[in-house]
C-alpha atoms as a printed R data frame, in Angstrom:
    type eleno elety resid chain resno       x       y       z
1   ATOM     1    CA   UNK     A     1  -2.036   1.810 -22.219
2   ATOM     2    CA   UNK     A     2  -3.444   2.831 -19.192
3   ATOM     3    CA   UNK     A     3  -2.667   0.597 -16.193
4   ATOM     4    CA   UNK     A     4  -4.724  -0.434 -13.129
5   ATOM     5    CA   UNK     A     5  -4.172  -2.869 -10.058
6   ATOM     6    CA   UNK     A     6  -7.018  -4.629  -8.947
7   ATOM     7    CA   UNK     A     7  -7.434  -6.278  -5.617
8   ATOM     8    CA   UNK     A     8  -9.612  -8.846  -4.258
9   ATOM     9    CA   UNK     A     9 -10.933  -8.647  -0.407
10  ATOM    10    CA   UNK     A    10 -13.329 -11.113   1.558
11  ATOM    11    CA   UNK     A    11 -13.900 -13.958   3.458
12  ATOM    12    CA   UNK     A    12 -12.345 -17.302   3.451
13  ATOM    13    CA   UNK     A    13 -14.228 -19.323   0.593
14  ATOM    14    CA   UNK     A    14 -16.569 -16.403  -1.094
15  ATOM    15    CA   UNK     A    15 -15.435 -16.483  -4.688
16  ATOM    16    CA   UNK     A    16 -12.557 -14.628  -4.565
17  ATOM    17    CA   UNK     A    17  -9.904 -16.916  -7.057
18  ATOM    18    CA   UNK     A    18 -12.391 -18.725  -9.031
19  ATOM    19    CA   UNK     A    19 -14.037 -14.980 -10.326
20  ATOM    20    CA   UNK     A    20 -10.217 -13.857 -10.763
21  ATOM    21    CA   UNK     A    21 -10.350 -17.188 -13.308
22  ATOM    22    CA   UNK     A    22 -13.504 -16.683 -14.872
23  ATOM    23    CA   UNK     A    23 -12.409 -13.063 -15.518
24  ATOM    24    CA   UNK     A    24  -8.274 -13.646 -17.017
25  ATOM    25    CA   UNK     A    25  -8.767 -17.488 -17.741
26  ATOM    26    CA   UNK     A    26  -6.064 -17.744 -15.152
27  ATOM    27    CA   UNK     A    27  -5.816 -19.582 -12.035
28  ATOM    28    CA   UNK     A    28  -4.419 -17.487  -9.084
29  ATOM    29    CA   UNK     A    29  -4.314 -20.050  -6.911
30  ATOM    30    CA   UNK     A    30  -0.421 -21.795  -8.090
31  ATOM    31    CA   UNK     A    31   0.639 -23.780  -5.224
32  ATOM    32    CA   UNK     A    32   0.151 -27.291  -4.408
33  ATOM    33    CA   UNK     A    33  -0.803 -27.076  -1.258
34  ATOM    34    CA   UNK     A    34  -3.772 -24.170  -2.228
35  ATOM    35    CA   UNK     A    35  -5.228 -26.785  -4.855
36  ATOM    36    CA   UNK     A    36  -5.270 -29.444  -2.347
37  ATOM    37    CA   UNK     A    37  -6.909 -28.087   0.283
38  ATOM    38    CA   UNK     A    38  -8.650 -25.515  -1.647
39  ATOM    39    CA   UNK     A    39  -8.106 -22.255  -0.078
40  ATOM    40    CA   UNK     A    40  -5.901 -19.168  -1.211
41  ATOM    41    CA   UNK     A    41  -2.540 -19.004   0.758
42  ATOM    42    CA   UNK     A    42  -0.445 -17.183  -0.810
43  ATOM    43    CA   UNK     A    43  -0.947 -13.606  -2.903
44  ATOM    44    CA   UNK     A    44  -2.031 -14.535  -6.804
45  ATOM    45    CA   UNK     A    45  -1.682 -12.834  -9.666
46  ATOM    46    CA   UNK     A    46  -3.247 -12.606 -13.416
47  ATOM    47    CA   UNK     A    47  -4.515 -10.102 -15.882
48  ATOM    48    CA   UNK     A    48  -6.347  -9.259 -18.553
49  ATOM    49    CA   UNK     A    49  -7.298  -6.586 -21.131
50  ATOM    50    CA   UNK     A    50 -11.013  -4.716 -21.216
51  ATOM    51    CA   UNK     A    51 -11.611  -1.599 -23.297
52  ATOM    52    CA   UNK     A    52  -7.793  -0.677 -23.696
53  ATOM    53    CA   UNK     A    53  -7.251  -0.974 -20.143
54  ATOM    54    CA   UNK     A    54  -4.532  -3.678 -18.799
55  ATOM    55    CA   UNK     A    55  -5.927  -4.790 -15.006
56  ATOM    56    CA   UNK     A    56  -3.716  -6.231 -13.311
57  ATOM    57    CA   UNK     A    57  -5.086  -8.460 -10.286
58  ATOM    58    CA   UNK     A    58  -3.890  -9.284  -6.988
59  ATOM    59    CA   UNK     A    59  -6.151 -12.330  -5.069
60  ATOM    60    CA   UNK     A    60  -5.547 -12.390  -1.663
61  ATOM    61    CA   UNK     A    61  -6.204 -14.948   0.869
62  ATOM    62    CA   UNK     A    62  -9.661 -14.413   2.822
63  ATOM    63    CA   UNK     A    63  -8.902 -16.675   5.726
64  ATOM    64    CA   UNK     A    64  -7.477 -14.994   9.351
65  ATOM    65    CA   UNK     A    65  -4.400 -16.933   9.683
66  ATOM    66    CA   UNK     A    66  -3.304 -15.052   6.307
67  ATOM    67    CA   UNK     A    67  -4.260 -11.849   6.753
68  ATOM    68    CA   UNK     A    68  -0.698 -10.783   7.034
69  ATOM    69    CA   UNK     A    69  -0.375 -12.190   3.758
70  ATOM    70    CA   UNK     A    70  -3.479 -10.148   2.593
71  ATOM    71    CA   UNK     A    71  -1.888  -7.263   3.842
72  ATOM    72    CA   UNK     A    72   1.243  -7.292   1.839
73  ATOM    73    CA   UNK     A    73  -0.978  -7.519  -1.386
74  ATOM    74    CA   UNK     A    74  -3.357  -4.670  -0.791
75  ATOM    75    CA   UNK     A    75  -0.249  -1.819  -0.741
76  ATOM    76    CA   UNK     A    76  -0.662  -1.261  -4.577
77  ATOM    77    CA   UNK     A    77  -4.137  -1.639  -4.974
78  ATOM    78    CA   UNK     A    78  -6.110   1.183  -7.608
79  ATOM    79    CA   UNK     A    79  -9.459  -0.441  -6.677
80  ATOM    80    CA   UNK     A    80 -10.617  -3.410  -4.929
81  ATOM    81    CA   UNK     A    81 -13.135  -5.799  -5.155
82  ATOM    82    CA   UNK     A    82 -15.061  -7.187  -1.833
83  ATOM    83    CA   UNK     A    83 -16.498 -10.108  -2.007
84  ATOM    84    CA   UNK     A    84 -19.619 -11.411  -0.139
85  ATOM    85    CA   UNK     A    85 -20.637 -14.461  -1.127
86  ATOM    86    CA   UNK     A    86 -24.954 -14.832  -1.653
87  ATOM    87    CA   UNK     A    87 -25.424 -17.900   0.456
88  ATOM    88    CA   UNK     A    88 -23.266 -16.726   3.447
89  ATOM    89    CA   UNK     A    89 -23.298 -12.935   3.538
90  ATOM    90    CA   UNK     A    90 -21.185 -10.453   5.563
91  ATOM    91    CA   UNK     A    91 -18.827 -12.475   7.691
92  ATOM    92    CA   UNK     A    92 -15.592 -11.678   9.975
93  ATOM    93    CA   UNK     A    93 -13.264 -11.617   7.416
94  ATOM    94    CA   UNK     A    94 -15.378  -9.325   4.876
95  ATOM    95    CA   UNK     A    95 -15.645  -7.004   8.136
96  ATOM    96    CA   UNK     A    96 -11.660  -7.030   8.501
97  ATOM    97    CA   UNK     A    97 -10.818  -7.107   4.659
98  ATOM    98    CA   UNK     A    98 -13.362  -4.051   4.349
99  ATOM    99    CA   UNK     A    99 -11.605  -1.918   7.758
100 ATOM   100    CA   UNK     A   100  -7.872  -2.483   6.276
101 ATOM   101    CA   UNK     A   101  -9.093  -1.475   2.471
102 ATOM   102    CA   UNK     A   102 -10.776   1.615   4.410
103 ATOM   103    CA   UNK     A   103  -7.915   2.363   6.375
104 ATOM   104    CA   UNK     A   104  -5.632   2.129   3.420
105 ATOM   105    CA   UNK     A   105  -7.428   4.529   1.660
106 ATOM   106    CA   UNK     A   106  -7.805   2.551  -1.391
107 ATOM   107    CA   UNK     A   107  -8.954   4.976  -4.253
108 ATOM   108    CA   UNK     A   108 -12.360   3.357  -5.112
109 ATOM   109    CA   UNK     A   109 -13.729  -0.105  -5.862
110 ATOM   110    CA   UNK     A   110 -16.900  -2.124  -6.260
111 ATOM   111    CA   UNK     A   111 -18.935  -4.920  -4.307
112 ATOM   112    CA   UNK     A   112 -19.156  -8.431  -5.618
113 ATOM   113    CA   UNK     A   113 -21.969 -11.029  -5.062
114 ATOM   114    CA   UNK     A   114 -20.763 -13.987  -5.422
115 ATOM   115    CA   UNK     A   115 -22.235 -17.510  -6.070
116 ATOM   116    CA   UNK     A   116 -25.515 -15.928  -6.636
117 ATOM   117    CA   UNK     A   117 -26.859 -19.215  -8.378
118 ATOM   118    CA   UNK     A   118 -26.872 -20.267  -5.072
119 ATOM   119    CA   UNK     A   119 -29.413 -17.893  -3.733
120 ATOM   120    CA   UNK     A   120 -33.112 -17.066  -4.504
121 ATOM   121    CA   UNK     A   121 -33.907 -13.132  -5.248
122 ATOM   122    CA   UNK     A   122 -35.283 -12.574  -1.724
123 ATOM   123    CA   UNK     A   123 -32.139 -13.860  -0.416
124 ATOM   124    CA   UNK     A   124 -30.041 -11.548  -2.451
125 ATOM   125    CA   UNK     A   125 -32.244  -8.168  -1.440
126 ATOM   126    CA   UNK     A   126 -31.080  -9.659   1.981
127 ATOM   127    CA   UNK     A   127 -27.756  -9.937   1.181
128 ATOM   128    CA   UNK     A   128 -27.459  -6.528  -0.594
129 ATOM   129    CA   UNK     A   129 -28.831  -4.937   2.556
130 ATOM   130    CA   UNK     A   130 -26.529  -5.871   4.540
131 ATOM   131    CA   UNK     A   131 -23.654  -4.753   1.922
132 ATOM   132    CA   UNK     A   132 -24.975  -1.106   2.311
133 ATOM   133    CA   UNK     A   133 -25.169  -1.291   6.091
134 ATOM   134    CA   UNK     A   134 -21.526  -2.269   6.129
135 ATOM   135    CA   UNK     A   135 -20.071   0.487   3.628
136 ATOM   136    CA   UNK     A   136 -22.471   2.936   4.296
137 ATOM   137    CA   UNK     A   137 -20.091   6.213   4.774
138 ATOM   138    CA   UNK     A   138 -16.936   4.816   3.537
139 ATOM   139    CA   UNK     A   139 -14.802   5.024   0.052
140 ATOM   140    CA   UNK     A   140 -17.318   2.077  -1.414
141 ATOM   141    CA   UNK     A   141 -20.853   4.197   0.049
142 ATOM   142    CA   UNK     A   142 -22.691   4.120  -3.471
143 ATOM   143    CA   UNK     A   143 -19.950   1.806  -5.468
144 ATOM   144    CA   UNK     A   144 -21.668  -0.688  -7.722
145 ATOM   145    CA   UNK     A   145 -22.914  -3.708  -6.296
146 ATOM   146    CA   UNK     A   146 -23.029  -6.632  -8.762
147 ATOM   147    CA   UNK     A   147 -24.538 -10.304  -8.701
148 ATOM   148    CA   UNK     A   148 -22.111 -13.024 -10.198
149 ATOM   149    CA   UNK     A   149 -22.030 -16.906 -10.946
150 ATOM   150    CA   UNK     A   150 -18.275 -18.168 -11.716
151 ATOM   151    CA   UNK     A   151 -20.304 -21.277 -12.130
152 ATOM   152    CA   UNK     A   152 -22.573 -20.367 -14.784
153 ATOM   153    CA   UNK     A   153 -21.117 -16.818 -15.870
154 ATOM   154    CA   UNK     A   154 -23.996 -15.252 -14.496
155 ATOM   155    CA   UNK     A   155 -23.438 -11.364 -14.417
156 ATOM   156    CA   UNK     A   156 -19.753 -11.758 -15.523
157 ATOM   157    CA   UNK     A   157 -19.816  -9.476 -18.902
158 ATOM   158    CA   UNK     A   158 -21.932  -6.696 -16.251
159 ATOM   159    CA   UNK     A   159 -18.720  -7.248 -13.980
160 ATOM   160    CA   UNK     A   160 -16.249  -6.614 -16.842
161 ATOM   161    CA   UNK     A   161 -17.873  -3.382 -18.112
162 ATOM   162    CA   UNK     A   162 -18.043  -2.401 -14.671
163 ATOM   163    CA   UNK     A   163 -14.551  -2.905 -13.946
164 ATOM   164    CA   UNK     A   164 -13.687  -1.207 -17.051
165 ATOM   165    CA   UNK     A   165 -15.807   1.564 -16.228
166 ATOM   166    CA   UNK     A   166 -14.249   2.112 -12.679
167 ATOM   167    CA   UNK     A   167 -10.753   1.857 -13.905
168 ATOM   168    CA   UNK     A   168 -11.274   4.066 -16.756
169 ATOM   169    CA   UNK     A   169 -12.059   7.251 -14.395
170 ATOM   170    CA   UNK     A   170  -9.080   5.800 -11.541
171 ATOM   171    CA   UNK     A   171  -6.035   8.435 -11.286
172 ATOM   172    CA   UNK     A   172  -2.603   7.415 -12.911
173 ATOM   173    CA   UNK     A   173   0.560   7.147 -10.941
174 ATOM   174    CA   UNK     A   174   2.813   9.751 -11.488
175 ATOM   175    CA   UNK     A   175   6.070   8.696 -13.124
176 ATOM   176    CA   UNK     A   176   7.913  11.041 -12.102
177 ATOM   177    CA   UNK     A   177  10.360  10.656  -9.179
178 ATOM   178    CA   UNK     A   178  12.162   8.142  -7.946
179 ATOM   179    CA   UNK     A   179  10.671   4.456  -8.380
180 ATOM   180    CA   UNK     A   180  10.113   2.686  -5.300
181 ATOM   181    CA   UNK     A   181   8.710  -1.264  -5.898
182 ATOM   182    CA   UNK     A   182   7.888  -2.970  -2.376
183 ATOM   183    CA   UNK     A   183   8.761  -6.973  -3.235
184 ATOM   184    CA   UNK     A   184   5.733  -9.323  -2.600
185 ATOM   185    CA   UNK     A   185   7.382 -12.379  -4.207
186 ATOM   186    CA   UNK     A   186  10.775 -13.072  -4.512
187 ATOM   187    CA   UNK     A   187  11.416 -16.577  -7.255
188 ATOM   188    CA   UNK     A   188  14.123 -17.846  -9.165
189 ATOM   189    CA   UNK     A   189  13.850 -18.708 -13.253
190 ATOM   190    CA   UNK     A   190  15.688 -21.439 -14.853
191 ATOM   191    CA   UNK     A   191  17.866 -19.446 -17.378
192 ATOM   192    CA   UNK     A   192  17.745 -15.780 -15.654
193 ATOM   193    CA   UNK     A   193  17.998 -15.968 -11.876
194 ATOM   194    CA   UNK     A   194  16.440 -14.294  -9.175
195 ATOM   195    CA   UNK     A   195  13.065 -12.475  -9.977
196 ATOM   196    CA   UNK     A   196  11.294  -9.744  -8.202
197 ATOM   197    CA   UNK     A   197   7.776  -9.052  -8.635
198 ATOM   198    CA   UNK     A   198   5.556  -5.769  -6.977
199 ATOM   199    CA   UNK     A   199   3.710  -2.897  -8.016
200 ATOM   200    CA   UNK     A   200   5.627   0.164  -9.257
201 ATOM   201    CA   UNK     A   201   4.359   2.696  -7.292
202 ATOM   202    CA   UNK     A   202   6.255   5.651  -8.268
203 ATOM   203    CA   UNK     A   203   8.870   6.596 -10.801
204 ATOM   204    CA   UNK     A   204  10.446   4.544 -13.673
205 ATOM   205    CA   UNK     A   205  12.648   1.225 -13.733
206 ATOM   206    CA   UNK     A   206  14.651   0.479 -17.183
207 ATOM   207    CA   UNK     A   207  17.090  -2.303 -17.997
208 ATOM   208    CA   UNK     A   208  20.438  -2.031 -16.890
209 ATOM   209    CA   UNK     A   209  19.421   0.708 -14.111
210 ATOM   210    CA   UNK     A   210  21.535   0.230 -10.840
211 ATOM   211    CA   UNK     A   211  19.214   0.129  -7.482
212 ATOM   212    CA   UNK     A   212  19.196  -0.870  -4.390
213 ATOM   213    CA   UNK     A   213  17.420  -2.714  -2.256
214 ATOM   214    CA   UNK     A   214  15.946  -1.339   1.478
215 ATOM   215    CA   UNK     A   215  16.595  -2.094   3.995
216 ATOM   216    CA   UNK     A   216  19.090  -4.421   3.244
217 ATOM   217    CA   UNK     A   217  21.170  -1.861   1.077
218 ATOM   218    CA   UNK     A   218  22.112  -4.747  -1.268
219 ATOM   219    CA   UNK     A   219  23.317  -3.319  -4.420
220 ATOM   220    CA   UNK     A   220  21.632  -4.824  -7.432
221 ATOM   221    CA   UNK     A   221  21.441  -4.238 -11.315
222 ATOM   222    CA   UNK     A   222  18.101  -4.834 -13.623
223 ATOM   223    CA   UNK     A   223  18.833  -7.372 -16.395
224 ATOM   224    CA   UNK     A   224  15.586  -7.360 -17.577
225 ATOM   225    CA   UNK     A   225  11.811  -6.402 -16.779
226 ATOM   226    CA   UNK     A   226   8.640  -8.297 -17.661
227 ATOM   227    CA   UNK     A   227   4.911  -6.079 -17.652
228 ATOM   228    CA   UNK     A   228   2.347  -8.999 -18.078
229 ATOM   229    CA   UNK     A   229   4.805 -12.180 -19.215
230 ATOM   230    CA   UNK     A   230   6.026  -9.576 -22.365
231 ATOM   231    CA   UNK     A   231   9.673  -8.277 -21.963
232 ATOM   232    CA   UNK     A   232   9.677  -4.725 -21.839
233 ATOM   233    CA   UNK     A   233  13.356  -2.155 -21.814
234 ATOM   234    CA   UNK     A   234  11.153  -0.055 -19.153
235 ATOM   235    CA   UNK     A   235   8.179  -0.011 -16.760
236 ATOM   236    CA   UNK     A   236   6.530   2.963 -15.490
237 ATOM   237    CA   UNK     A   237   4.537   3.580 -12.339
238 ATOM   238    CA   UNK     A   238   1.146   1.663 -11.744
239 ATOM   239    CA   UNK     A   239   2.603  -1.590 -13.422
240 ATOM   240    CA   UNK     A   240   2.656  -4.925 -12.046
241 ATOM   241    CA   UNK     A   241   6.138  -5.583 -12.877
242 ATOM   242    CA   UNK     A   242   8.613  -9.010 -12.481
243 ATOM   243    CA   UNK     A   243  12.638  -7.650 -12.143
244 ATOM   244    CA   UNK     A   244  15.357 -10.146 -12.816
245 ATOM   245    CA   UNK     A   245  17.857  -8.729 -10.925
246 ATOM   246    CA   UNK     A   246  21.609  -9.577 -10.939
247 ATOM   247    CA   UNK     A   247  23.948  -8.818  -7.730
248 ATOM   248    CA   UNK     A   248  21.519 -11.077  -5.220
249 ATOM   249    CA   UNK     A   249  20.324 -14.862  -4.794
250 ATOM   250    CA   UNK     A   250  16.285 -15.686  -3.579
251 ATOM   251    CA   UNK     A   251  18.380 -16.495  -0.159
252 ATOM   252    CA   UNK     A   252  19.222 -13.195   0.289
253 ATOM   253    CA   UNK     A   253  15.589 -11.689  -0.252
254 ATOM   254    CA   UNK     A   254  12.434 -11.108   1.438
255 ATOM   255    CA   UNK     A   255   9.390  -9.986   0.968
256 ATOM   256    CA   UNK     A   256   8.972  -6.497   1.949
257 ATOM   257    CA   UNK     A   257  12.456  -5.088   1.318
258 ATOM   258    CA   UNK     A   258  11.678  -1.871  -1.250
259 ATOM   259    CA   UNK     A   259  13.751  -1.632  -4.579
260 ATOM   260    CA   UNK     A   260  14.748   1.918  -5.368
261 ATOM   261    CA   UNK     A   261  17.369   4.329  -5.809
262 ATOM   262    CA   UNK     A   262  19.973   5.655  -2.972
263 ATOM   263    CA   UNK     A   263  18.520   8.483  -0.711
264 ATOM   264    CA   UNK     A   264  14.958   7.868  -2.221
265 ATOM   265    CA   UNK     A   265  13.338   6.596   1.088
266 ATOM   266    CA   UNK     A   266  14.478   6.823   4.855
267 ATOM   267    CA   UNK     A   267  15.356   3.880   6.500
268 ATOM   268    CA   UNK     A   268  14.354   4.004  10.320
269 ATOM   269    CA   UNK     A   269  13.229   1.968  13.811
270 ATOM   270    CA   UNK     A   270  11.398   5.339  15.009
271 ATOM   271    CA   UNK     A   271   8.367   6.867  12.793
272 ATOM   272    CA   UNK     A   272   5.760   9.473  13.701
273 ATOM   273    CA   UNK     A   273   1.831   8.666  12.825
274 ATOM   274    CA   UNK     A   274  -1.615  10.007  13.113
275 ATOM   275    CA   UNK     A   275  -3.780   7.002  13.546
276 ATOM   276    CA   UNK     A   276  -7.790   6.037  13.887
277 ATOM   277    CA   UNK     A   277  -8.240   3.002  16.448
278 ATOM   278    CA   UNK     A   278 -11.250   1.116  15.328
279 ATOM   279    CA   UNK     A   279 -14.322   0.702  17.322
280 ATOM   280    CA   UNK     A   280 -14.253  -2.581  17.593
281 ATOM   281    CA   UNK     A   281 -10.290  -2.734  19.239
282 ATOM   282    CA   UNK     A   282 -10.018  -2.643  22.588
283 ATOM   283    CA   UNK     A   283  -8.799   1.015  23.985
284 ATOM   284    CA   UNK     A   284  -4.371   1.436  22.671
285 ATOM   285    CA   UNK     A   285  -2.211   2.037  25.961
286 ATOM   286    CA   UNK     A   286   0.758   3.931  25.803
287 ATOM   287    CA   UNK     A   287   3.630   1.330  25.628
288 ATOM   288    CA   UNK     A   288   1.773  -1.580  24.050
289 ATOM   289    CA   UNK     A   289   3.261  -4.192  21.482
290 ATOM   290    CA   UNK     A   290   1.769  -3.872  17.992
291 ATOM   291    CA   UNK     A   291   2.427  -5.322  14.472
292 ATOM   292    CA   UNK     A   292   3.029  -2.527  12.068
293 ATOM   293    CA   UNK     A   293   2.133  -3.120   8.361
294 ATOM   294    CA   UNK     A   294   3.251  -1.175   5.642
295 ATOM   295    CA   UNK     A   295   3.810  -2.264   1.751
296 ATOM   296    CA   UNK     A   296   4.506  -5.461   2.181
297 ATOM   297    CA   UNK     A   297   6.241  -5.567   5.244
298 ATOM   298    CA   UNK     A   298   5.357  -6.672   8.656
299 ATOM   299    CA   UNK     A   299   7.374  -5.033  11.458
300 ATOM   300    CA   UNK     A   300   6.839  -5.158  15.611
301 ATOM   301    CA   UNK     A   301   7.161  -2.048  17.626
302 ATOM   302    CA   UNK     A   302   5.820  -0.519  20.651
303 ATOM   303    CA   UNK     A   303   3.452   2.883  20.830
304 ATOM   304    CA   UNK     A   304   4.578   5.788  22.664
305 ATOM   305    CA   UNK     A   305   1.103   7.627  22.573
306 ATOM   306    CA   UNK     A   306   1.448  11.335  22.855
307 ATOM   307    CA   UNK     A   307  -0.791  13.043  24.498
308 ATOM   308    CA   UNK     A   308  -2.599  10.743  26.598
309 ATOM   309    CA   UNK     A   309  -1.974   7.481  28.640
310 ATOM   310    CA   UNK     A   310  -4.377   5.828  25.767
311 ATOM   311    CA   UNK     A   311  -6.723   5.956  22.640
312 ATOM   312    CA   UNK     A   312 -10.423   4.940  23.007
313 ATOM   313    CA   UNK     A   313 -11.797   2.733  20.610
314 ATOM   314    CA   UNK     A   314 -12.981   5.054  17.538
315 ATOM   315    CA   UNK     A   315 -11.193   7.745  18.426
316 ATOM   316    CA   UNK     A   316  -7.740   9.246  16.584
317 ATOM   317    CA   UNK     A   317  -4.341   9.711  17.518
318 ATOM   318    CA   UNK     A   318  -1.377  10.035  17.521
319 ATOM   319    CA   UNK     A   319   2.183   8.187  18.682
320 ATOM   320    CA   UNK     A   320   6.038   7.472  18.240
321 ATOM   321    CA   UNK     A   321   6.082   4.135  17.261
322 ATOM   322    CA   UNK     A   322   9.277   2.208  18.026
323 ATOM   323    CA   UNK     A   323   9.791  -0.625  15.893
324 ATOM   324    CA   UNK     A   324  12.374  -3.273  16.082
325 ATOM   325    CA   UNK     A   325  13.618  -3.777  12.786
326 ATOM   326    CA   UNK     A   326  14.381  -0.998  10.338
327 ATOM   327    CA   UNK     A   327  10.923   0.323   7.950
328 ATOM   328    CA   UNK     A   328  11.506   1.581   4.576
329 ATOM   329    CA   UNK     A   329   9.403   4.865   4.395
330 ATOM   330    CA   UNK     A   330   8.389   8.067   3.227
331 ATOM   331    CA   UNK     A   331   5.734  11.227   4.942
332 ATOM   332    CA   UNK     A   332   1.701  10.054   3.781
333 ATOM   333    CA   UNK     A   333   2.722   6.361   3.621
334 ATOM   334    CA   UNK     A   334  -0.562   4.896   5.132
335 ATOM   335    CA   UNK     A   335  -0.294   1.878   7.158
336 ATOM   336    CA   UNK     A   336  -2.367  -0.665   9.525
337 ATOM   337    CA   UNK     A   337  -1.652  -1.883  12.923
338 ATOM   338    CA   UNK     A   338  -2.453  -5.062  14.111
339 ATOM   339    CA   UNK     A   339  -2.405  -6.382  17.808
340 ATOM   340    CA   UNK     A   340   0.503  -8.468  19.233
341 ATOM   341    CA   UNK     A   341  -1.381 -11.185  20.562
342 ATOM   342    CA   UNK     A   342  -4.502 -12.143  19.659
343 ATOM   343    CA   UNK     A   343  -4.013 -11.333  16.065
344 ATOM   344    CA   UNK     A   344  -6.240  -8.664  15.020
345 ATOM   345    CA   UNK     A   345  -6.311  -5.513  12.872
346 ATOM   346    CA   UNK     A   346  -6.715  -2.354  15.360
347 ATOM   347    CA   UNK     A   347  -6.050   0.974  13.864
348 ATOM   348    CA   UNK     A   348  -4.470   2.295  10.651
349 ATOM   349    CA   UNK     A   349  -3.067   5.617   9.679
350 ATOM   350    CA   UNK     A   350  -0.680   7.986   8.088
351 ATOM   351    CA   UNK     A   351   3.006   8.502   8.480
352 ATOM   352    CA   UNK     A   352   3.988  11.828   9.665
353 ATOM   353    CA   UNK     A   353   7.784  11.717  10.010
């Protein structure tokens, strides 16, 4: 079965869980704290089955104090979804969500109107205008734009055949190599011990494989692997995939480390990149403090631009940056930075060494 990850993107409040629930019948949103005050926190996940296709669904938070959080749940993504909800339209966070998807270079997607019992038709010409004036040129220039009600179910059978019709033509992940798994949750289970859960992006994990985790270098062993709740001996690349691992505690994991084999990836503080500064960031200098995401991973560093004393806003280039904590990489790894202080997403690019 073929397998594809499917992100959601967009502003605090637009949709985003309760169409992840109208489309599995599962609620992304697990915490206590996320049904109490009613906003996405933490990265959710569910799936579902359409034509022979497993999707596999990552919600993300939409609101700017959780964008790092956002940003650790887009790494695997085979196609996202934006959201823009019909009675607010483009706001800051679909802007951001929509720059870090672009930056990412996530394959392909589709846009999602949301709440659209909530709006009249002229409203929703309005608010589909304003959709192509903000992807116009980018990976979702042309993607399918469709009106939805998770109220109602309003346009929800168009958005499943149009899922399925996306993720039918999206390009499998090779299995062969190594297999590399950033961690974006790390939990313990009554009866088996600490779990694991990421996206397989490359390669193959099978029970009772040896890895180890970067860049920690913790030894561990896989005593069993779950694809979807269902116990499986192995999972293959382009699988959401929970590990129980034996040889480490939840206390001795984060999010971000990488499980994989010895020698697969390079562990460094000093990484090469070709970068695009957006054109709404103020202009990079040489020397300045950034927040470097990549997987799921958050690092801090400092840009040593080459070349030039700084980067305009809009313009590429390219740097040394210096990071203060080891990065788990490999060359074409794409990543986003982020300014130190105030938070906000500035450039992203592509690892060169």
């Amino acid at each position: 079965m073929q397998h594809v990850v499917v992100g959601t993107a967009g502003h605090i409040d637009h949709g985003k869980s309760s169409l992840v629930l109208a489309l599995t019948g599962t609620d992304p949103d697990r915490l206590r704290e996320e049904k109490e005050r009613g906003i996405t926190i933490e990265l959710g996940f569910a799936h579902t089955i359409e034509d022979g296709i497993a999707l596999s669904f990552v919600d993300v938070p939409g609101h700017e104090r959780f964008v790092r959080n956002m940003l650790a749940g887009v790494a695997g993504m085979d196609l996202v979804m934006l959201h823009v909800a019909a009675d607010e339209s483009v706001m800051p966070q679909t802007h951001e969500h929509f720059e870090i998807c672009r930056l990412l270079h996530v394959p392909g997607g589709l846009v999602v109107v949301t709440k659209s019992d909530l709006a009249d038709p002229a409203t929703l010409d309005v608010v589909r205008l304003e959709i192509q004036e903000l992807v116009a040129g980018s990976f979702l220039d042309g993607a399918p734009v469709v009106a939805v009600s998770s109220r109602t179910g309003d346009g929800i059978p168009e958005l499943r055949r149009t899922l399925a019709s996306l993720a039918s033509t999206t390009r499998r992940r090779s299995s062969a190599g190594p297999p590399r798994m950033p961690i974006d949750r790390v939990f313990s289970m009554k009866g088996f011990g600490t779990v694991v859960t990421g996206t397989l992006l490359t390669g193959r994990l099978s029970q009772d494989d040896e890895l180890v985790l970067e860049p920690s270098g913790r030894v561990v062993k896989v005593r069993g692997i779950q694809v979807h709740g269902k116990g499986e001996r192995a999972a293959v690349a382009g699988q959401r995939v929970a590990v129980n691992v034996a040889g480490a505690e939840v206390s001795d994991l984060t999010r971000g480390e990488t499980l994989t084999v010895p020698g697969a990836v390079s562990v460094t503080r000093r990484v090469d990149v070709s970068f695009e500064l957006l054109r709404t960031a103020r202009p990079l200098a040489h020397g300045s403090r950034v927040r470097f995401h990549q997987g799921a991973r958050e690092l801090l560093g400092r840009v040593a631009i080459s070349g030039a004393a700084t980067v305009e806003p809009g313009a590429p280039g390219f740097a040394r940056v210096h990071l203060e904590a080891p990065a788990v990489l490999v060359r074409g790894d794409r990543f986003i930075l982020r300014a130190y202080s105030p938070l906000a997403t500035i450039a992203g690019g592509t690892v060169l060494d």
